[in-house]
N, C-alpha and C positions, 0 to 999 in steps of 0.2 A: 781715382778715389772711389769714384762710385760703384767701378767694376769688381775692386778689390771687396767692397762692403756685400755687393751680392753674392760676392763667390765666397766668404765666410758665412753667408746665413746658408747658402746651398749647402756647404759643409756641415754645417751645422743641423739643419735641417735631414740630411743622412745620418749622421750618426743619430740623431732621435728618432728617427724610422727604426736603423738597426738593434739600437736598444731597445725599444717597444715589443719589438719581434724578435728579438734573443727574449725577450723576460714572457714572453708566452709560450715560450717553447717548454713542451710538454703537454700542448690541446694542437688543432687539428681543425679547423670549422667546428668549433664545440667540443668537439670528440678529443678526449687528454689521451697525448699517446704515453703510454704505460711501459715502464722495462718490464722485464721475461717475472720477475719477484713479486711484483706490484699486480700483473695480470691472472698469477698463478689467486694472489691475494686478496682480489676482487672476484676471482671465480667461488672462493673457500665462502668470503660474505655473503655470497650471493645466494651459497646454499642451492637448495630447494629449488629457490625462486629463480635459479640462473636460467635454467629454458626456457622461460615464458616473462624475462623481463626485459622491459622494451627500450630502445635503446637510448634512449632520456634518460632512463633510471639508470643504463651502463655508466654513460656520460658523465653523470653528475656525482653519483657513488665513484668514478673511478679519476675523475678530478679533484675531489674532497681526499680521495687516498692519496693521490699522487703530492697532492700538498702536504699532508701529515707525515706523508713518507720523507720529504725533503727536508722540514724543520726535525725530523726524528735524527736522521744521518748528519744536518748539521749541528744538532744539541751533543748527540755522541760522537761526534769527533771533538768535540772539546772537554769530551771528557765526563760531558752533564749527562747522567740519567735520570732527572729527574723531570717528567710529564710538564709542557707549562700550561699555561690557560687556553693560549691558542690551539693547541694541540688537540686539551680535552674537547675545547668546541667543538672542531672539527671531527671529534668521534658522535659527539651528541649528535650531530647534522647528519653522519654518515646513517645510526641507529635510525634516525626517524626517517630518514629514507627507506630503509629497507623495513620499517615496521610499516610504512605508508602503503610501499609494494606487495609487502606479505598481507596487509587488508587487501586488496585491489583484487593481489591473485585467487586465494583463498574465504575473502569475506569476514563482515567484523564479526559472523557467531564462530568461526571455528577458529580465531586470533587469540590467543591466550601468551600472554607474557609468561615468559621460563621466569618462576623462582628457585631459588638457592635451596638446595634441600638442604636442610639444617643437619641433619647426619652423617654428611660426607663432607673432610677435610680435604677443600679445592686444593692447599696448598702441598698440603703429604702426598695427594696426587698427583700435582705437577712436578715436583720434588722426584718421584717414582720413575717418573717419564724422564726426566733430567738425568738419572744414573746413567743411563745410556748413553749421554750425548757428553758428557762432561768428564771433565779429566775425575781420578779418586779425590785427590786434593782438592779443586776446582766444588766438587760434590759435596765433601765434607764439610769447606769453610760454607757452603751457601743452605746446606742443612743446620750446623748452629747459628746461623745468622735468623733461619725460620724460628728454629727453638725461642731464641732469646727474644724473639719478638712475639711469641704465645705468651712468653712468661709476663714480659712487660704489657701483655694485652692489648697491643696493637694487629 
């Protein structure tokens, strides 16, 4: 009896090891291991800053993606596009990271936050870049879908 009871908690005991270490998989000793998409993705943020940022800042910027990336892939396979609250956090967290960086590297006088120029339509732009990539049809329902939401003023 008593041998049977240790040899279910040993079992037991294994599989919550192996579970532990299946659900961290994606870091590394710290270090999130990133797919080919996600590294490309973390290089793009890094901007600027990617030569000279150290690798805390990889670290931590590229586990915060590597999260986002996985709640993004599981929300749109079911179908959701739409952003949730954990998601945003996780971008809030990534930005001040890399604003944190961008002071570090460059200093707080020459850190100046990007504003939105008021005279340039981000979305007729991205829409522009979109022709290329997108079926005609695919193009056209997602340009009146822009329109109607100028008119409606969103």
């Amino acid at each position: 009896m008593k041998t049977r009871l240790i040899s279910k908690l040993l079992i037991l005991a294994l599989i919550c090891i192996t579970f532990l270490t299946s659900t961290s998989a994606g870091s590394n000793g710290g270090k999130p291991i990133l797919s080919g998409e996600e590294g490309v993705q973390l290089s793009a943020l890094l901007g600027d800053l990617n030569e000279d940022a150290p690798e805390s800042v990889r670290n931590d910027v590229g586990t915060l993606l590597h999260q986002a990336d996985s709640l993004i892939k599981e929300r749109e396979a079911q179908g959701n596009y739409e952003m949730s609250d954990e998601e945003s956090e996780l971008w809030v967290k990534i930005t001040a990271l890399l604003d944190k960086d961008t002071i570090r590297q460059f200093g707080e006088d020459n850190y100046q936050e990007d504003k939105p120029d008021p005279n340039l339509d981000y979305g007729e732009q991205t829409i522009s870049n979109l022709r290329k990539t997108l079926s005609g049809r695919d193009w056209n329902k997602l340009n009146s879908l822009r329109e109607e939401l100028q008119v409606r003023g969103e």
